[in-house]
C-alpha positions as CSV (number, residue, x, y, z in Angstrom):
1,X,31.2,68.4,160.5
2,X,34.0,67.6,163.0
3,X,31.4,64.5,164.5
4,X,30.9,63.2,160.2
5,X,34.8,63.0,160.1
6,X,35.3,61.8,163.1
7,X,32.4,58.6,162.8
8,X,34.5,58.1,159.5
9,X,37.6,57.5,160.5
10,X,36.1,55.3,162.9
11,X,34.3,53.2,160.5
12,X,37.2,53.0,158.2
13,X,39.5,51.7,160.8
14,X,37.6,49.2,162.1
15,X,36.7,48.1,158.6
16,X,40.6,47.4,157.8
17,X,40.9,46.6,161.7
18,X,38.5,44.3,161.2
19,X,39.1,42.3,157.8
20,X,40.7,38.7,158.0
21,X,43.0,37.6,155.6
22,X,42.2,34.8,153.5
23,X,43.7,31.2,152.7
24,X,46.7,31.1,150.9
25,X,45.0,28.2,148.8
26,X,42.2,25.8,149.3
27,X,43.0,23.2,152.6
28,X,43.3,19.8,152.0
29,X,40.6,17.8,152.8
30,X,40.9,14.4,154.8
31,X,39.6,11.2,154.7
32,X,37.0,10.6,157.9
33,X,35.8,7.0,156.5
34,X,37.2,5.8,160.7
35,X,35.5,8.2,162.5
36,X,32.5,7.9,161.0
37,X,33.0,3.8,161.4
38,X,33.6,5.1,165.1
39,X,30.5,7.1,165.4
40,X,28.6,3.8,163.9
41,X,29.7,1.5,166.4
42,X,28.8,4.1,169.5
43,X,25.4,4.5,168.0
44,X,25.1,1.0,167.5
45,X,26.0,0.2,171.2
46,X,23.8,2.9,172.1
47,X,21.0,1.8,170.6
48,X,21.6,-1.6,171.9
49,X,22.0,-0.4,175.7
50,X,18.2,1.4,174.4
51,X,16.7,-1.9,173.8
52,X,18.2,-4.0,176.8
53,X,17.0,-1.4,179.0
54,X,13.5,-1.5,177.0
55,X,13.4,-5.3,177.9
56,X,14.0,-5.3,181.6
């Protein structure tokens, strides 16, 4: 009986140990429209290095 208390009190406080708290309220969300411009131009210029390297 003393091991059932005892492996409850250990779940308990880990539960509570455990929990996160939550947002206050919802973040604000952010515009990415430049870094996905950004991510455009490296994949272009990858791709691009790609085909030079294709042609020599």
């Amino acid at each position: 009986m003393k091991i059932l208390y005892i492996i409850l009190l250990i779940v308990v406080f880990s539960t509570i140990i455990l929990a996160q708290p939550s947002f206050p309220n919802a973040p604000t969300q952010t515009p990415i429209g430049g870094l996905g411009l950004l991510a455009a131009a490296g994949g272009a210029m990858a791709l691009k290095k790609f085909m030079d390297g294709r042609k020599k």
